[in-house]
C-alpha angles and dihedrals in degrees: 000000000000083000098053121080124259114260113199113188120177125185121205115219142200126172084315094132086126089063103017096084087062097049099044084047088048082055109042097042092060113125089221105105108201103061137133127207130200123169116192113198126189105220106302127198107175099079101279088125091063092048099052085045082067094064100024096121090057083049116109083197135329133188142182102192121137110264140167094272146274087333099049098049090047085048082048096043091049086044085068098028118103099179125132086220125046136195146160131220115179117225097256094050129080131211114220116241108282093015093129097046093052092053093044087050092055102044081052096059096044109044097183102057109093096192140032135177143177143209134297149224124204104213136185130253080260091060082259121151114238110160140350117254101244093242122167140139124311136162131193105287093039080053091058096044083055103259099136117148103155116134107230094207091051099045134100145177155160137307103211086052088055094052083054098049112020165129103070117257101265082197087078128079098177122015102042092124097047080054089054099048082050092047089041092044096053094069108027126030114251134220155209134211125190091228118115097241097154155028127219110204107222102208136164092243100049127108093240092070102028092037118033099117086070098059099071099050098044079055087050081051096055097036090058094037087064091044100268114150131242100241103062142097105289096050091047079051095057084053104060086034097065082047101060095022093096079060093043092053099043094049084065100049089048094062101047094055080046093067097046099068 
């Protein structure tokens, strides 16, 4: 164990005790030995508490304290953590089995990515599939012209990157994540690899659903915070996006609903 690299995962959490169970158990039943695990919740009062003292003694550190939201407690969660590799799985989101092995084994063959991620799974509020994250390979510039795809659920990275580049912008509510793989990107190539690590829970209580208009222009933000123009690709991008989003949106809830008959 003492050979292997520190991997140091923390989940925010927010009155998610319906989903949380599955995602501590996606964590702690990862073949991979030398892990830490710190789950930082925001005040629950729907049980969660109750869920996260289950598991308290595999717990590296755990807290239920009110905060300033998901980005705060991720920022919380990193500020304990001591791991060489870092990564964040949200309390309604699960990791597949060997998922952090595979990713360790491949930042340890490639020294100079500071990043690497996997593919991922939409499932229902059930754990059934019901669609595949569109992940694929991007770089830095690609980044700032607004191909992400970069699954959030199925990314890590290093720690010594994050020391460089942290903590996460408290300032967004949506794409904090999008602002950290720029700011990673920037100084160490990323990469993908065609493996499911991941699942990403489509519910009708995630941001994802109830939230999505706030993503793009939090992107712009960032786009014209680091000098890009206002005539370019991503922007032209947010344009046809707000076009087609009332589709995009539908199209998930219809198949959630889908999925419940």
């Amino acid at each position: 164990m003492t050979d292997l690299p520190l991997v140091s995962i923390v989940t925010p959490s927010f009155n998610q005790a319906r989903y949380l169970e599955a995602t501590i158990h996606s964590v702690l039943e990862q073949d991979y030995p030398n892990l830490e695990y710190i789950i930082v919740d925001g005040g629950s009062t729907d049980g969660s508490v109750d869920v996260i003292k289950k598991y308290a003694n595999r717990l590296a550190w755990w807290v239920s304290e009110k905060d300033k939201g998901q980005t705060d407690a991720i920022n919380k969660g990193f500020a304990r953590a001591k791991g060489n590799t870092l990564a964040w799985i949200n309390s309604d989101d699960t990791y597949e089995p060997g998922a952090v092995s595979a990713a360790v084994k491949y930042l340890q063959e490639h020294p100079d990515v500071g990043l690497v991620y996997g593919d991922t799974h939409f499932i229902d509020e059930q754990g059934r599939v019901i669609g595949k994250f569109a992940a694929r390979q991007t770089d830095y510039l690609r980044l700032r012209r607004g191909y992400v795809h970069i699954p959030q659920q199925a990314s890590f990275f290093r720690g010594d990157l994050w020391s460089e580049v942290g903590p996460l912008d408290p300032s967004f509510y949506f794409a904090m994540d999008y602002d950290l793989w720029v700011r990673l990107a920037a100084r160490a190539p990323i990469h993908y690899t065609p493996q499911l690590w991941a699942n990403f829970r489509l519910h009708s209580s995630g941001k994802t659903i109830v939230a999505d208009d706030r993503c793009w222009p939090e992107m712009i933000r960032i786009h014209r915070r680091d000098g890009g123009k206002w005539f370019s690709i991503i922007t032209a991008k947010y344009m046809i996006r707000k076009v087609v989003a009332p589709l995009l949106n539908w199209r998930r809830q219809y198949q959630m609903r889908k999925n419940l008959r």
